[in-house]
N, C-alpha and C positions, 0 to 999 in steps of 0.2 A: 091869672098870675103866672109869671115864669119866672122863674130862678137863672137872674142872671148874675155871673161871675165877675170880682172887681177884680182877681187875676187870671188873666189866662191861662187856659190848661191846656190849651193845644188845639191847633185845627183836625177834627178825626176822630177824636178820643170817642172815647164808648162811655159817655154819661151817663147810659144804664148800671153797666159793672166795674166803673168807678168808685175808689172812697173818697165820700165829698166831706167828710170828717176833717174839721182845719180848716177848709177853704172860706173866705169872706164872701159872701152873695146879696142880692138883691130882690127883694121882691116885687118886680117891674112889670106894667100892661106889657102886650105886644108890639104897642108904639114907643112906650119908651125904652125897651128895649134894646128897638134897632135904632133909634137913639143914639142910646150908649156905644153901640157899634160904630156907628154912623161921625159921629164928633169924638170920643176919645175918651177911656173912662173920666181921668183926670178932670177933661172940659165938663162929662158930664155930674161929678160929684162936686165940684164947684158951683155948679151953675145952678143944679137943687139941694144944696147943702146938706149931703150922705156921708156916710162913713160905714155902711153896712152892715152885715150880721157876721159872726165866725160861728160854724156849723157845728155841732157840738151832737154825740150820738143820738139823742132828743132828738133834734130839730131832722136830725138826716132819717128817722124813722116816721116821722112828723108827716114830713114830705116825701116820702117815699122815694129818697135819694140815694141810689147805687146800691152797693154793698155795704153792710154792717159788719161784719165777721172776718175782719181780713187784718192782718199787719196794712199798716200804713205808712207813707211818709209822705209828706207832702213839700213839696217847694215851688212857693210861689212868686221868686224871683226879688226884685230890688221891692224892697216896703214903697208905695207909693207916697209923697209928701205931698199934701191935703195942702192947700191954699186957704182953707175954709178952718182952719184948728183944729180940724178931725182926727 
């Protein structure tokens, strides 16, 4: 399983010492994955009818996601609208 992102956080970023607290993600194989890269998130939450997870300190300790311990803010750009009613 990989944790992929329905918003982008940048090309570079350091996913290690990141806080992924807030962020919406995906539980995807390695093929669909690049998938999602590959065609666009939008095409690809359409096309399997997703709407994701939002990361919550749980889930980011869960999964062994970045940093816990830190101020955060997160901005993950224009809300994406779902064609699917997600």
């Amino acid at each position: 399983m990989q944790v992929a992102h329905v918003h982008a956080i940048g090309m570079g970023a350091n996913r290690q010492k990141m806080v992924h607290i807030g962020y919406t993600v995906l539980p995807l194989c390695y093929e669909h994955h690049n998938m999602q890269h590959t065609i666009g998130i939008k095409t690809f939450l359409d096309k399997y009818v997703l709407t994701g997870v939002r990361v919550d300190k749980e889930l980011s300790k869960r999964l062994h996601l970045g940093r816990l311990n830190q101020k955060y803010d997160v901005h993950m750009g224009e809300p994406i609208k779902y064609t699917n009613g997600g």
